[in-house]
mmCIF file of the C-alpha atoms, coordinates in Angstrom:
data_MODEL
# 
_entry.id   MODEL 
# 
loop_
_atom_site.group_PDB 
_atom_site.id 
_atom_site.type_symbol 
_atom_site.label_atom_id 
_atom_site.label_alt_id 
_atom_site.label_comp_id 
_atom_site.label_asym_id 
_atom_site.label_entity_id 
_atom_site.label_seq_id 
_atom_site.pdbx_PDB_ins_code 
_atom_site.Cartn_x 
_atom_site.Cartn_y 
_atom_site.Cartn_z 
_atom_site.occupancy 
_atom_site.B_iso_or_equiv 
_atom_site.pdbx_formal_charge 
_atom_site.auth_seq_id 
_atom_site.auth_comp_id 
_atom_site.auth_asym_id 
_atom_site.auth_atom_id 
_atom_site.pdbx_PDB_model_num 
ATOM 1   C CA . UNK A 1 1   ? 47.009 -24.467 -33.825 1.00 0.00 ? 1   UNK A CA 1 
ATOM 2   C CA . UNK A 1 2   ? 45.946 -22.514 -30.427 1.00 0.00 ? 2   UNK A CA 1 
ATOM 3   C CA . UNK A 1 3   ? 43.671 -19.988 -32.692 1.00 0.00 ? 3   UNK A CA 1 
ATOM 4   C CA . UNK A 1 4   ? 42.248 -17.078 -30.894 1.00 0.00 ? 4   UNK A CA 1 
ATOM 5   C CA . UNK A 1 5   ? 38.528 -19.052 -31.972 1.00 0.00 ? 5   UNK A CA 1 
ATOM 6   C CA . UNK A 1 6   ? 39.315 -21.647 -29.687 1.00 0.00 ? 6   UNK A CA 1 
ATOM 7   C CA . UNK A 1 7   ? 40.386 -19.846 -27.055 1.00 0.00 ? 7   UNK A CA 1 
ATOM 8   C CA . UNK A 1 8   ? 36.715 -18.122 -27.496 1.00 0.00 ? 8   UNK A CA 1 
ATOM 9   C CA . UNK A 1 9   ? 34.824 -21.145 -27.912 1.00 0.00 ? 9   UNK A CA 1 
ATOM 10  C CA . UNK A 1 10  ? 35.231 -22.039 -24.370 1.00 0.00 ? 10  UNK A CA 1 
ATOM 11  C CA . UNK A 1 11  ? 33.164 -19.273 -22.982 1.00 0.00 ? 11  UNK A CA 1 
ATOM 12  C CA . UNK A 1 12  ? 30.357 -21.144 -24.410 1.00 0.00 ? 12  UNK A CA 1 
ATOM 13  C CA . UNK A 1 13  ? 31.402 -24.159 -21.807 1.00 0.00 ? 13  UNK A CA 1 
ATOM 14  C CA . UNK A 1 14  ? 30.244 -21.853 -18.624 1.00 0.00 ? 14  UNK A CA 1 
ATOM 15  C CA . UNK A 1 15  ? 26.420 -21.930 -19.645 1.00 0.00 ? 15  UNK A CA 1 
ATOM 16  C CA . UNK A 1 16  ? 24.238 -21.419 -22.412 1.00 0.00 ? 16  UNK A CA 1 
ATOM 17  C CA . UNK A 1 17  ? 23.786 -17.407 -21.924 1.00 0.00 ? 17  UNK A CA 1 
ATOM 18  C CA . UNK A 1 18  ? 26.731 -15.033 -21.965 1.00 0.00 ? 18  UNK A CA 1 
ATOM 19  C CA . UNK A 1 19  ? 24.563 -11.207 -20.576 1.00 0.00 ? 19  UNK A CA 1 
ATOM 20  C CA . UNK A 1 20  ? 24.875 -8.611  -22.676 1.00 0.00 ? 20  UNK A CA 1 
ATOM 21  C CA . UNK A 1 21  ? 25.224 -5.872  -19.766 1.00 0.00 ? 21  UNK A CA 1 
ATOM 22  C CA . UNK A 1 22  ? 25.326 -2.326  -20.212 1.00 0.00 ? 22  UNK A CA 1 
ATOM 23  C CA . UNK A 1 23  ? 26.570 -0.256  -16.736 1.00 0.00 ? 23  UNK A CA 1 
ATOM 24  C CA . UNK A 1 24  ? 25.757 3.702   -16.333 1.00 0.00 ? 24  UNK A CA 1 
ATOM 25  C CA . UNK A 1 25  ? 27.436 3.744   -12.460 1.00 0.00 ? 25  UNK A CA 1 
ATOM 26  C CA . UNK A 1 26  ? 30.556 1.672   -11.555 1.00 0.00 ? 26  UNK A CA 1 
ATOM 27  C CA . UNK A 1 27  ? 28.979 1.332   -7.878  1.00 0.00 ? 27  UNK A CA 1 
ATOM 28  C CA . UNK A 1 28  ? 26.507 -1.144  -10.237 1.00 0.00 ? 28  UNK A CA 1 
ATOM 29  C CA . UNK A 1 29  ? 29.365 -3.439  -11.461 1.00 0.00 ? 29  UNK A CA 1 
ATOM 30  C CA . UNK A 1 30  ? 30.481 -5.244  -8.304  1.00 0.00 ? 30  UNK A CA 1 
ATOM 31  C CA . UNK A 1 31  ? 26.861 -6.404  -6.743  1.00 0.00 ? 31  UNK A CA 1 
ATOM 32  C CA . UNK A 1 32  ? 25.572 -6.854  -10.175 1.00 0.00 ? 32  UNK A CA 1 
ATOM 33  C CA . UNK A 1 33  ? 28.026 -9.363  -11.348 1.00 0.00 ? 33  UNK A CA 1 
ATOM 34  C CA . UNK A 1 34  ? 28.123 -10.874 -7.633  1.00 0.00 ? 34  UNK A CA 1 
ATOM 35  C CA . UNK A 1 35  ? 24.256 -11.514 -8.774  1.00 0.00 ? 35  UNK A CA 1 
ATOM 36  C CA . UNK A 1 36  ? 24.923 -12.854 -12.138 1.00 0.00 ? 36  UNK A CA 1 
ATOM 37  C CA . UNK A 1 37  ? 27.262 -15.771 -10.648 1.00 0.00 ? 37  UNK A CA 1 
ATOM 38  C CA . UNK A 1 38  ? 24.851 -16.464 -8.146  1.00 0.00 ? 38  UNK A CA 1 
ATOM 39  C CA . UNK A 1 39  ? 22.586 -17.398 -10.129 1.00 0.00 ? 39  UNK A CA 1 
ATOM 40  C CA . UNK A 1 40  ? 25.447 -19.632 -12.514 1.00 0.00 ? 40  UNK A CA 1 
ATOM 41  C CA . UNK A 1 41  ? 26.370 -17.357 -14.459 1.00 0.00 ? 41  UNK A CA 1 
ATOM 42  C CA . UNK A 1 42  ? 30.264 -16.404 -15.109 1.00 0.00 ? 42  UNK A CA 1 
ATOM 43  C CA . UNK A 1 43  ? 30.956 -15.191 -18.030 1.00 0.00 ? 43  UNK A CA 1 
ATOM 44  C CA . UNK A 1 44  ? 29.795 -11.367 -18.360 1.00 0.00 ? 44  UNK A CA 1 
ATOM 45  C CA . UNK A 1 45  ? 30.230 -9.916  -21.514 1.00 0.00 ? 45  UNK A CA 1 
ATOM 46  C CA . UNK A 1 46  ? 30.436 -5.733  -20.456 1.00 0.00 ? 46  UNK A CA 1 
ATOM 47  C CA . UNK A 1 47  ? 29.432 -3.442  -23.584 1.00 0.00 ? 47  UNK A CA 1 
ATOM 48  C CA . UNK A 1 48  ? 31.366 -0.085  -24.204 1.00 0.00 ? 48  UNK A CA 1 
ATOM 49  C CA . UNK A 1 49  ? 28.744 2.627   -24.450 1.00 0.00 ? 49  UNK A CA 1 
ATOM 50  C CA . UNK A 1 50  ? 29.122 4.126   -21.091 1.00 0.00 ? 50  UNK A CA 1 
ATOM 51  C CA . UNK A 1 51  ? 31.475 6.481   -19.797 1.00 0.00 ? 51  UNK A CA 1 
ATOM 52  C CA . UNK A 1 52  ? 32.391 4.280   -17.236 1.00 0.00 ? 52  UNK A CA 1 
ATOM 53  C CA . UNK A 1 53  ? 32.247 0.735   -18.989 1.00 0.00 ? 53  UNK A CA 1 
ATOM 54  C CA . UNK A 1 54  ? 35.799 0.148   -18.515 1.00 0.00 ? 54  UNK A CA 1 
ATOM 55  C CA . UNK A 1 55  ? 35.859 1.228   -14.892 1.00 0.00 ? 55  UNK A CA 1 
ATOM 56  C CA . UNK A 1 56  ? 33.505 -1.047  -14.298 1.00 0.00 ? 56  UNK A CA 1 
ATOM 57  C CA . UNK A 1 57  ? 35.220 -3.989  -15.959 1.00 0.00 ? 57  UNK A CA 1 
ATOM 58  C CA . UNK A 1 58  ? 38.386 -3.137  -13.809 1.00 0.00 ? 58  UNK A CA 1 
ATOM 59  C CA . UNK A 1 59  ? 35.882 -3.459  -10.840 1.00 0.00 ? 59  UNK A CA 1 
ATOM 60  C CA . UNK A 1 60  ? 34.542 -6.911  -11.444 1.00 0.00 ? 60  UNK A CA 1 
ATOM 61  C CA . UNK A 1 61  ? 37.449 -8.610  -12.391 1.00 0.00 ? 61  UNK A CA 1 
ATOM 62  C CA . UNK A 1 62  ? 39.848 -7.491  -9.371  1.00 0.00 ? 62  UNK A CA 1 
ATOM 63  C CA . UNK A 1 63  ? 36.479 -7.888  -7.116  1.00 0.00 ? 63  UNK A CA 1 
ATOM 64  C CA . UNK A 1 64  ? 34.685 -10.815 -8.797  1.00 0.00 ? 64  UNK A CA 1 
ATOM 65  C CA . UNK A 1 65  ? 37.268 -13.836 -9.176  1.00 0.00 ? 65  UNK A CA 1 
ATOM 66  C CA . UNK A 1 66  ? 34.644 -16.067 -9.907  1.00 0.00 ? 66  UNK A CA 1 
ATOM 67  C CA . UNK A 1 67  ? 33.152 -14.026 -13.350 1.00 0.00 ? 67  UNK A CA 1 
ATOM 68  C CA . UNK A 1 68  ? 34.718 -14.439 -16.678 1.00 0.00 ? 68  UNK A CA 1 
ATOM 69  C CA . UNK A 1 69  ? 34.664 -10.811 -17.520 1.00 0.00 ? 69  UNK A CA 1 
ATOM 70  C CA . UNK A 1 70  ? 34.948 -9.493  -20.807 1.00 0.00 ? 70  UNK A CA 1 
ATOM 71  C CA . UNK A 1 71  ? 34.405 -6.110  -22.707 1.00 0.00 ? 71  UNK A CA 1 
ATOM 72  C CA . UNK A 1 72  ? 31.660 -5.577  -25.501 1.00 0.00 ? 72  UNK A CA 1 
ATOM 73  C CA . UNK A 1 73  ? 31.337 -3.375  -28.448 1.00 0.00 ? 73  UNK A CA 1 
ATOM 74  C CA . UNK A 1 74  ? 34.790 -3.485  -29.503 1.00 0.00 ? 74  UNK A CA 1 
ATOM 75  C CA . UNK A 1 75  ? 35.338 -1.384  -32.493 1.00 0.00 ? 75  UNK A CA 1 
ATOM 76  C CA . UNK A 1 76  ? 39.288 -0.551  -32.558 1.00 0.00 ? 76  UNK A CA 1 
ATOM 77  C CA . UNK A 1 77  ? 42.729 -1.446  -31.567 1.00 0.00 ? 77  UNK A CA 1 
ATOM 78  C CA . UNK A 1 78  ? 42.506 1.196   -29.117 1.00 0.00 ? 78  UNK A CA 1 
ATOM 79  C CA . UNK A 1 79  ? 39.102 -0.472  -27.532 1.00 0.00 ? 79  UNK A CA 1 
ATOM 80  C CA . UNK A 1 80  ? 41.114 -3.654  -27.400 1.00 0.00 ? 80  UNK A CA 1 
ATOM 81  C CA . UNK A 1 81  ? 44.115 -2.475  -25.496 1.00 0.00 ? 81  UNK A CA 1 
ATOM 82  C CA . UNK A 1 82  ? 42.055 -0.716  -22.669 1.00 0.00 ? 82  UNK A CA 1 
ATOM 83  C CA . UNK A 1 83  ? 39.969 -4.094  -22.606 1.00 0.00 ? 83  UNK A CA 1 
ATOM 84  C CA . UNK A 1 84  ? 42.992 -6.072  -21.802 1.00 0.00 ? 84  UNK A CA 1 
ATOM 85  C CA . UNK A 1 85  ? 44.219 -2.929  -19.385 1.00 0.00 ? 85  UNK A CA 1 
ATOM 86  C CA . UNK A 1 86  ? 40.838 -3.520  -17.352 1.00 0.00 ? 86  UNK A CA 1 
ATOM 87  C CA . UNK A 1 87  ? 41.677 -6.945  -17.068 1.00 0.00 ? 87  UNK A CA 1 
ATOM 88  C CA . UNK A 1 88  ? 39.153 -8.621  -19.619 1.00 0.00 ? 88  UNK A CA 1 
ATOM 89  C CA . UNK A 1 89  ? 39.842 -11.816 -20.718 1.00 0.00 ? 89  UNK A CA 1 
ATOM 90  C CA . UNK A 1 90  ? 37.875 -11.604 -24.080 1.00 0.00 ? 90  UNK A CA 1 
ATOM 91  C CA . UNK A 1 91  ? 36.772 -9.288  -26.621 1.00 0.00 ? 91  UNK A CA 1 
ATOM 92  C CA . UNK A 1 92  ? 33.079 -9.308  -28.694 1.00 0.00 ? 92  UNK A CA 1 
ATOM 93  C CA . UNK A 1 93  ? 33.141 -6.695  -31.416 1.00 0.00 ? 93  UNK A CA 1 
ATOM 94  C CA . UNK A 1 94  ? 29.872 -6.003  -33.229 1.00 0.00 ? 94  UNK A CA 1 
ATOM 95  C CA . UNK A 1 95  ? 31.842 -6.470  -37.012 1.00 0.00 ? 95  UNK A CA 1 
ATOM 96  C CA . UNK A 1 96  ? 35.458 -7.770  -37.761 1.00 0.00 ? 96  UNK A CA 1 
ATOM 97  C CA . UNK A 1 97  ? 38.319 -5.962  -38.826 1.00 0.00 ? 97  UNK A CA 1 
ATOM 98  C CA . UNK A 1 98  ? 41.469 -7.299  -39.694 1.00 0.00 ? 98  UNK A CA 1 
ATOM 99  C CA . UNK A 1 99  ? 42.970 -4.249  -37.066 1.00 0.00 ? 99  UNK A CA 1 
ATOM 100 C CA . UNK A 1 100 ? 40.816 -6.051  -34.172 1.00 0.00 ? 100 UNK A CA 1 
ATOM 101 C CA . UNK A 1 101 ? 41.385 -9.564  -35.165 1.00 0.00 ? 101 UNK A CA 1 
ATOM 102 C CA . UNK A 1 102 ? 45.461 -8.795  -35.130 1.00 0.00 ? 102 UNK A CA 1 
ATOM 103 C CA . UNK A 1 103 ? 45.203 -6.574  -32.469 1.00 0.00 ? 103 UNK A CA 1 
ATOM 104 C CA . UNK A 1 104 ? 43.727 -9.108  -30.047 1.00 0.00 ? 104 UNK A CA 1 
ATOM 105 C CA . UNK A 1 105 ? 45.927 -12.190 -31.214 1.00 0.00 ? 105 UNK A CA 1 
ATOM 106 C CA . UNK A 1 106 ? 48.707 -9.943  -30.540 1.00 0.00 ? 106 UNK A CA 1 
ATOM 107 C CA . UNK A 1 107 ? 47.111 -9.070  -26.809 1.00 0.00 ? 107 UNK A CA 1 
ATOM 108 C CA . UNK A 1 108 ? 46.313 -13.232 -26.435 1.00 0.00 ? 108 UNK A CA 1 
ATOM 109 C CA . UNK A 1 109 ? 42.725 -12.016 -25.935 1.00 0.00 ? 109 UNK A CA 1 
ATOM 110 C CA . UNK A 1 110 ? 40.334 -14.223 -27.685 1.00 0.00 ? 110 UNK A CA 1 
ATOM 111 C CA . UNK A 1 111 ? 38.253 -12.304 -29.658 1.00 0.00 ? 111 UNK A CA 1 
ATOM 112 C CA . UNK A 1 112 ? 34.298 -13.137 -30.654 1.00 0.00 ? 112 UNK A CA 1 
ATOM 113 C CA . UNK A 1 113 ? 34.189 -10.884 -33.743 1.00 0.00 ? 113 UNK A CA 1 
ATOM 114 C CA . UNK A 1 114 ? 30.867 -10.200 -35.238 1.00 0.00 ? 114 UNK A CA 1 
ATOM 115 C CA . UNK A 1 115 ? 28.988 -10.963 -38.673 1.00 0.00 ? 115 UNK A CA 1 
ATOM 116 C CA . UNK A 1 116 ? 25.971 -10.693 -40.335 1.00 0.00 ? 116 UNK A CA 1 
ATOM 117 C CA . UNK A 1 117 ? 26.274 -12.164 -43.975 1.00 0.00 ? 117 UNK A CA 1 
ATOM 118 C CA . UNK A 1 118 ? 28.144 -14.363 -45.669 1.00 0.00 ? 118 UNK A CA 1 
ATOM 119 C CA . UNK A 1 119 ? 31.143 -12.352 -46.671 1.00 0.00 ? 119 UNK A CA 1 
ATOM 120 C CA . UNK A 1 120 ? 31.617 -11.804 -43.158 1.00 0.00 ? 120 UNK A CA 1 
ATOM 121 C CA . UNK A 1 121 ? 31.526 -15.071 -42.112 1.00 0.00 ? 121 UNK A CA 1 
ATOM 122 C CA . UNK A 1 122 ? 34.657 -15.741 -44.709 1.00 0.00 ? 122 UNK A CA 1 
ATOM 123 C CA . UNK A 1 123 ? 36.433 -12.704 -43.610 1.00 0.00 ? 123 UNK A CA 1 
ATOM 124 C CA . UNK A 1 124 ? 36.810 -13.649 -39.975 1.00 0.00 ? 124 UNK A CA 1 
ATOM 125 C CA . UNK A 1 125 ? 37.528 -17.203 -41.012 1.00 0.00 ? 125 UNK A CA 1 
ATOM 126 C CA . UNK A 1 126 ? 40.447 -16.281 -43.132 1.00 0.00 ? 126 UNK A CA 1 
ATOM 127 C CA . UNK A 1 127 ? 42.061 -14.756 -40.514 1.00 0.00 ? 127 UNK A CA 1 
ATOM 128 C CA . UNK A 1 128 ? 41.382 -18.206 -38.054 1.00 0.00 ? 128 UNK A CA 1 
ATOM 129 C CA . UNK A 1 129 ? 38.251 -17.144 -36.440 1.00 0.00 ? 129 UNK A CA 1 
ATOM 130 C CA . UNK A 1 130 ? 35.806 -20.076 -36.854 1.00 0.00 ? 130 UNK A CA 1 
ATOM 131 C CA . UNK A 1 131 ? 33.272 -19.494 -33.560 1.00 0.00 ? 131 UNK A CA 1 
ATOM 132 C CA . UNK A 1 132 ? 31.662 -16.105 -34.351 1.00 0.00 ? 132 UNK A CA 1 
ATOM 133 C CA . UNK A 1 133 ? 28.985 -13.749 -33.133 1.00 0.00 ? 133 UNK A CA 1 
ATOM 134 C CA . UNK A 1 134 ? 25.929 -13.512 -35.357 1.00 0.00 ? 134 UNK A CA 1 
ATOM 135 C CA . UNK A 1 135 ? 24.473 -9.933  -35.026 1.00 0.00 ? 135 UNK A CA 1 
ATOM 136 C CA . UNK A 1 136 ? 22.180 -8.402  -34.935 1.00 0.00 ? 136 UNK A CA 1 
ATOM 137 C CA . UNK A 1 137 ? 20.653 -11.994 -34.915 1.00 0.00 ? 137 UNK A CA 1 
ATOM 138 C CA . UNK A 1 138 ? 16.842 -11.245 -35.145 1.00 0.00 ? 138 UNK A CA 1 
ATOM 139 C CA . UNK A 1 139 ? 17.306 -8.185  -37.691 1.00 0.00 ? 139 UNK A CA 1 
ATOM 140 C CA . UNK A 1 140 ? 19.229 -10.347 -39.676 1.00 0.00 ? 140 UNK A CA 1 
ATOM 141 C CA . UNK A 1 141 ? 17.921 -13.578 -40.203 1.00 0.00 ? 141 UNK A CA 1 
ATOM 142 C CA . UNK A 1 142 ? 17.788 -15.021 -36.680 1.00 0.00 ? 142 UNK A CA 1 
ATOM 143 C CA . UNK A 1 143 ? 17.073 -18.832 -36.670 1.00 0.00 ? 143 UNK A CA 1 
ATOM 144 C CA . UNK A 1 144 ? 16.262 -19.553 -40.512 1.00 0.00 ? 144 UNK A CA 1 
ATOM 145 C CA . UNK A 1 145 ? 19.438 -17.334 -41.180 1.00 0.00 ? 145 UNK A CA 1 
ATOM 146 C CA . UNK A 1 146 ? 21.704 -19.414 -39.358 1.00 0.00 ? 146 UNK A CA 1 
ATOM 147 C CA . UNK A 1 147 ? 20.393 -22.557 -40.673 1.00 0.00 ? 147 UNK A CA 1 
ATOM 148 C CA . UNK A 1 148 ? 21.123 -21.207 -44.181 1.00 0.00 ? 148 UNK A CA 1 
ATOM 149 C CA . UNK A 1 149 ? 24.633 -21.021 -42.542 1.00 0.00 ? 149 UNK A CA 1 
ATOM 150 C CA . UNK A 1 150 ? 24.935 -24.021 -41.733 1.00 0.00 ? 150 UNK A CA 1 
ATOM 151 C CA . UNK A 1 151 ? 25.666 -25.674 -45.366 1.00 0.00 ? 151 UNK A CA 1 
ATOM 152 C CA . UNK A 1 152 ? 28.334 -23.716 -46.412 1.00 0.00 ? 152 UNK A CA 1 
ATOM 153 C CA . UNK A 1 153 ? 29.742 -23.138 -43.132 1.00 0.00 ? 153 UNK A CA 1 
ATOM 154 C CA . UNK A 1 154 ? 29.349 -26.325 -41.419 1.00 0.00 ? 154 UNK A CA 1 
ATOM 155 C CA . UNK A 1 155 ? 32.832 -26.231 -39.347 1.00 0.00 ? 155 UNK A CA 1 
ATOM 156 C CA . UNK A 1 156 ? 31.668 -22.559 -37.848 1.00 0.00 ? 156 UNK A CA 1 
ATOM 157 C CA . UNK A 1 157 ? 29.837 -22.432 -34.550 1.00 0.00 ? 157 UNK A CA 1 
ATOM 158 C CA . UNK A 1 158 ? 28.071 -18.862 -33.676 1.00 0.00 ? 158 UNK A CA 1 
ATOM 159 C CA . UNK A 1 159 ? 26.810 -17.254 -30.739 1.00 0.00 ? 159 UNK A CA 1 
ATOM 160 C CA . UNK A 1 160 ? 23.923 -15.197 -31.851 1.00 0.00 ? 160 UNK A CA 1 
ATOM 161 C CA . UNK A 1 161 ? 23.111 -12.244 -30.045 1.00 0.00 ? 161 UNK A CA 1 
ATOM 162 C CA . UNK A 1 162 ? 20.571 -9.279  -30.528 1.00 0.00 ? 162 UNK A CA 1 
ATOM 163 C CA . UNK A 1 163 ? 16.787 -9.235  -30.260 1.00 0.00 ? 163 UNK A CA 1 
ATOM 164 C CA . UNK A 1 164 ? 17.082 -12.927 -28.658 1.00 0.00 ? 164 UNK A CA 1 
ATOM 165 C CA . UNK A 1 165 ? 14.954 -12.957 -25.087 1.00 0.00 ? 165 UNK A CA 1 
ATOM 166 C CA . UNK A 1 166 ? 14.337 -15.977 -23.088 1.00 0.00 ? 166 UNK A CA 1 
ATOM 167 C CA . UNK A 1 167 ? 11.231 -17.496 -24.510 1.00 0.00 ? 167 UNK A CA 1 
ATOM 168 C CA . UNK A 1 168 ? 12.980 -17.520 -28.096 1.00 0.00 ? 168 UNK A CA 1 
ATOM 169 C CA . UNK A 1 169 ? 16.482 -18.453 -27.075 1.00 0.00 ? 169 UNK A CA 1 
ATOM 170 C CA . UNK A 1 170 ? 15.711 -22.069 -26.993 1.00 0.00 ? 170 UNK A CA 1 
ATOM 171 C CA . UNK A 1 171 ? 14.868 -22.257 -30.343 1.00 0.00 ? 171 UNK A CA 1 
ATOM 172 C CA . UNK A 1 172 ? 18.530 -20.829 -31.043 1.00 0.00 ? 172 UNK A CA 1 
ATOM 173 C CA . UNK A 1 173 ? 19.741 -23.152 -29.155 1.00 0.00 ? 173 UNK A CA 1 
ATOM 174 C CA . UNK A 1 174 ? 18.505 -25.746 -30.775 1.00 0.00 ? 174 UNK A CA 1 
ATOM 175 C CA . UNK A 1 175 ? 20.561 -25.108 -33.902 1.00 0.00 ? 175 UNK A CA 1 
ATOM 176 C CA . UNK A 1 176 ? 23.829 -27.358 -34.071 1.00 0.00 ? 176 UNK A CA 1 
ATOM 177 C CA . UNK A 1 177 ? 26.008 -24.398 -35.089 1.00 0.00 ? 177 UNK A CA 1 
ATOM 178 C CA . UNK A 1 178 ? 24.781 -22.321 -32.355 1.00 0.00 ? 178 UNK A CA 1 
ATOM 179 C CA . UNK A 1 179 ? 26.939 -23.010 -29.077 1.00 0.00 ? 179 UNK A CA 1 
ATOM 180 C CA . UNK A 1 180 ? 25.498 -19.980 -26.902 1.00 0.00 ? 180 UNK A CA 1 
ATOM 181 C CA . UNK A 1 181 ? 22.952 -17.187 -27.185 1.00 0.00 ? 181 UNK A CA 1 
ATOM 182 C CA . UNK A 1 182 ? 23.915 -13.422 -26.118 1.00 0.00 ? 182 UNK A CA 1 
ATOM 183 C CA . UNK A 1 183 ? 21.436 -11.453 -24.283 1.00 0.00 ? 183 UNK A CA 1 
ATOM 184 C CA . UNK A 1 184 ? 20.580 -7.928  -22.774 1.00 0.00 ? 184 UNK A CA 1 
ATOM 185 C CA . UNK A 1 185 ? 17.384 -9.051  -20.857 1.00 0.00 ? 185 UNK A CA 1 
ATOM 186 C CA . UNK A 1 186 ? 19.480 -10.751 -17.751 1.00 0.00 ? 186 UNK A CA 1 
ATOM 187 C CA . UNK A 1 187 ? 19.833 -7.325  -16.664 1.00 0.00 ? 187 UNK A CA 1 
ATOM 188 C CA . UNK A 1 188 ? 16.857 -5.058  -17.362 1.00 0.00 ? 188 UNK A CA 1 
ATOM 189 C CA . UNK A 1 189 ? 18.260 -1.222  -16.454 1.00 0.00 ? 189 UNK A CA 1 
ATOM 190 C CA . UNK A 1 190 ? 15.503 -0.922  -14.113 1.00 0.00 ? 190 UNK A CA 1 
ATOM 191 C CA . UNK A 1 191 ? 16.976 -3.656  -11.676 1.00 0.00 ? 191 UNK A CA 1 
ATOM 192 C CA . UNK A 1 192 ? 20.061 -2.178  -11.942 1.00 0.00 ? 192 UNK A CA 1 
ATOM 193 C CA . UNK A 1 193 ? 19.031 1.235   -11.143 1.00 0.00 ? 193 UNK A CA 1 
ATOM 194 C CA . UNK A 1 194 ? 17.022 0.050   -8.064  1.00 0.00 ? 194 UNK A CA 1 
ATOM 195 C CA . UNK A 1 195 ? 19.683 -2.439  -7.420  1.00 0.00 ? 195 UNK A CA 1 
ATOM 196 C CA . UNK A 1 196 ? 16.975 -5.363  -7.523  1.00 0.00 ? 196 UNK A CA 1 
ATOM 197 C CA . UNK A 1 197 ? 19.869 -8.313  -7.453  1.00 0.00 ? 197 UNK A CA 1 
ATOM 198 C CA . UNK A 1 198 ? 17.297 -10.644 -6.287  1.00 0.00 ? 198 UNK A CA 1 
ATOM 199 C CA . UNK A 1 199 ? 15.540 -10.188 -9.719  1.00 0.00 ? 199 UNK A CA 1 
ATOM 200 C CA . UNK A 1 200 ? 18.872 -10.824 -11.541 1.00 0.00 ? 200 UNK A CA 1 
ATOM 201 C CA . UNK A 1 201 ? 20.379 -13.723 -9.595  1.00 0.00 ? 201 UNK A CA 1 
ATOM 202 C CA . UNK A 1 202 ? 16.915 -14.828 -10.552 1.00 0.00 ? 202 UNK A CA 1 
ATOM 203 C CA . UNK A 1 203 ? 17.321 -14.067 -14.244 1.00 0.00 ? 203 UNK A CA 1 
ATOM 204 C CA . UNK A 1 204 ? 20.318 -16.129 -14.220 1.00 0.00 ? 204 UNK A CA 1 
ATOM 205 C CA . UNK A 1 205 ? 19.381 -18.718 -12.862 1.00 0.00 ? 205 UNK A CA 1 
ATOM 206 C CA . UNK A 1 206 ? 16.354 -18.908 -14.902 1.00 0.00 ? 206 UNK A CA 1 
ATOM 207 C CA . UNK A 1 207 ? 19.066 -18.545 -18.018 1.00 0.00 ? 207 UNK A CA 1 
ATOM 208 C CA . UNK A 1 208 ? 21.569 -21.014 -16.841 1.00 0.00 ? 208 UNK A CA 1 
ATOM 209 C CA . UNK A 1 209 ? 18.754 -23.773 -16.703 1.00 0.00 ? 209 UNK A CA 1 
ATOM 210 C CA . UNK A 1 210 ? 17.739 -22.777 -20.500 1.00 0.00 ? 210 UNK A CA 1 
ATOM 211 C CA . UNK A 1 211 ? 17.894 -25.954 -22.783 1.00 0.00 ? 211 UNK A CA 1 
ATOM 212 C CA . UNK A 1 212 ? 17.144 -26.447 -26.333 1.00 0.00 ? 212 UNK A CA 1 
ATOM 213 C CA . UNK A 1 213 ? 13.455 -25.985 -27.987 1.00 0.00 ? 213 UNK A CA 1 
# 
């Protein structure tokens, strides 16, 4: 069965980073992601706590061929639609609903729905969503937490994200049920405001070279 979780899973192919990126101007989206695949990294996953977040996922993906772009913090149906509007070809949400989860089969855009405990974890799998974010990952467990994971859920892969930085996402990545880590420091809001893309095709590349502790 073509499940919406394996549709998902392949983002984790590109690299072992997916940027957690939050934009406050859209004049930022363009050069920034034009950095971020510079330096090997494609898949850009844009959060929805600005103003402009959509805008600016609209920008990359007509402007940015090469980026995988998809929208972040997706907490409704509504957030879903005007993902796939902008053009995103994924959706992370920080929990699951059943509302998101249908909503984005019904959209074909593969969906990375978040959890944080168990019940969570069996939620999203009931409704065919086996690769999962784990957040926040550090508050809630981080690496011993997903190794607990591991026994009962041993056909579930995750993509932690939250708190992770890149001297401790090796040791995420070293966890079989981990396929790729999310995280916010690839683009530190004081490159962005100065427009330092140097720094972040930097970042990247630093991030795309990342292998297991």
């Amino acid at each position: 069965m073509n499940t919406p979780s394996m549709q998902a899973l392949e983002l984790a192919t590109h690299g072992p980073v997916i940027p957690v990126i939050v934009l406050d101007r859209i004049d930022d989206a363009v050069p920034m992601a034009e950095a971020l695949v510079a330096g090997g990294v494609r898949v850009l996953e844009v959060t929805l706590r600005t103003p402009v977040a959509l805008q600016c996922m609209e920008a990359i993906a007509r402007a940015v061929p090469e980026a995988i772009v998809g929208a972040g913090t997706v907490r409704s149906v509504a957030d879903a639609q005007a993902a796939k509007d902008a053009g995103c070809r994924f959706a992370v949400s920080p929990g699951y609903s059943q509302a998101i989860g249908e909503a984005c089969r019904q959209l074909a855009l593969p969906l990375l729905p978040g959890v944080a405990t168990a019940s969570e974890v069996m939620a999203a799998n009931a409704d065919g969503y086996t690769f999962l974010k784990f957040f926040p990952a550090s508050a809630a467990g981080g690496v011993v937490m997903l190794k607990a994971f591991a026994g009962p859920f041993g056909d579930v892969a995750f993509c932690p994200t939250g708190g992770i930085s890149l001297a401790t996402a090796p040791q995420f990545l070293a966890l079989p049920n981990v396929k790729v880590c999310g995280g916010s420091w690839l683009t530190p809001p004081e490159a962005v405001a100065a427009g330092d893309w140097g720094r972040i095709t930097a970042l990247a590349r630093e991030a795309s070279a990342l292998r297991p502790a």
